[in-house]
C-alpha positions, 0 to 999 in steps of 0.5 A, a space after each residue: 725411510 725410518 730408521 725402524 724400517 731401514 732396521 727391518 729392510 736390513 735385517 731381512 736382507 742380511 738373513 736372505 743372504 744367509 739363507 742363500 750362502 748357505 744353500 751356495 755349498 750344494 749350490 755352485 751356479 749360485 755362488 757368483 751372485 750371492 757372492 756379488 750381493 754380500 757387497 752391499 750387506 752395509 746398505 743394502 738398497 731397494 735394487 739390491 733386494 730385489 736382485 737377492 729376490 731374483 736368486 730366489 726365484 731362479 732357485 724356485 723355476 730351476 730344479 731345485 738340486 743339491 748334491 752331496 758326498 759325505 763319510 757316513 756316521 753309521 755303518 752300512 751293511 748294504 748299499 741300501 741302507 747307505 742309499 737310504 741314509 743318503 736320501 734322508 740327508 738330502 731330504 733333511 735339506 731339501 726340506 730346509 730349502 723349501 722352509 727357507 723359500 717360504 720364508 721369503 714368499 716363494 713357495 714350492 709344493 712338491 720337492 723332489 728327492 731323486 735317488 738311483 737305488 731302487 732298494 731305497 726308494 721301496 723302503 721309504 714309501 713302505 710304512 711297514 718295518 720288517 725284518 729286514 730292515 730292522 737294523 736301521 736306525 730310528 733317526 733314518 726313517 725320517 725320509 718314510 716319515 716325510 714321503 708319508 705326510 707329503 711333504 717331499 717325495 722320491 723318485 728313481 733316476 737313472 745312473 746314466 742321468 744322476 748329476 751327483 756321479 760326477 763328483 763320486 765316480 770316475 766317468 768315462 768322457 761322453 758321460 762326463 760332458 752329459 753330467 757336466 751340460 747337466 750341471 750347466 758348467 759347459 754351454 751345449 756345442 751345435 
């Protein structure tokens, strides 16, 4: 191989596996196999690209999730702005990982925001601003913007089945284990 396309191999492993640590924050089952690449960022191989583009295609065919909890810069006066502005966040990333799949040919059509406040999953697919909710900030109405053109979209899921309770509430044991199955951090016992 050329030391030019040796360069250009390198170089677009190095930034897979930028893309992929970055996405190991929200990204747990991952953490293990990105980890193992990084060890071959020196001289990647051939082998070692293609185990990268393997990650990337399991990230494509499961769920693509994130999960985040965060103090909130803006103040809320009702928790559906703060569902809201949590879902513009998510929305924010969810739309960085499609960018990033795409960059490395995997394309996804539609990724899906889930968000268990059904004040805010109303006021991102209303494109008219009311009085209601006239305190919320311009920079928030990026998640209506993006349900608006398409390019994600927000669904409703129900409290009992949002795997991001585990890490902000205190769960009682049964819910707990169905979270944590959920999360694919336990194997299902028969």
């Amino acid at each position: 191989m050329s030391s030019l396309m040796k360069l250009l191999h390198d170089t677009k492993y190095w930034g897979m596996i930028g893309s992929l640590l970055y996405l190991t924050a929200s990204r747990p089952d991952i953490m293990f196999s990105v980890c193992l690449c990084t060890h071959f960022q020196e001289a990647p191989k051939t082998s070692h690209l293609e185990a990268v583009k393997e990650i990337f295609r399991y990230i494509k065919g499961c769920c693509l999730t994130l999960w985040m909890s965060k103090k909130q810069t803006a103040l809320a006066i009702s928790t559906t702005k703060a569902e809201y502005v949590s879902a513009g966040k998510a929305c924010q990333q969810a739309l960085w990982m499609k960018q990033a799949l795409v960059d490395y040919e995997v394309k996804l059509n539609d990724v899906p925001v889930l968000c268990d406040n059904k004040g805010a999953i109303d006021l991102s697919k209303n494109p008219v601003l009311h009085s209601r909710t006239k305190h919320i900030e311009i920079r928030h109405h990026f998640l209506r913007d993006n349900v608006q053109k398409g390019n994600i979209s927000i669904e409703k899921v129900a409290s009992k089945d949002n795997i991001a309770d585990i890490l902000t509430k205190p769960l009682k044991r049964e819910p707990f284990n169905l979270l944590r199955l959920g999360l694919g951090l336990m194997e299902p016992t028969t």
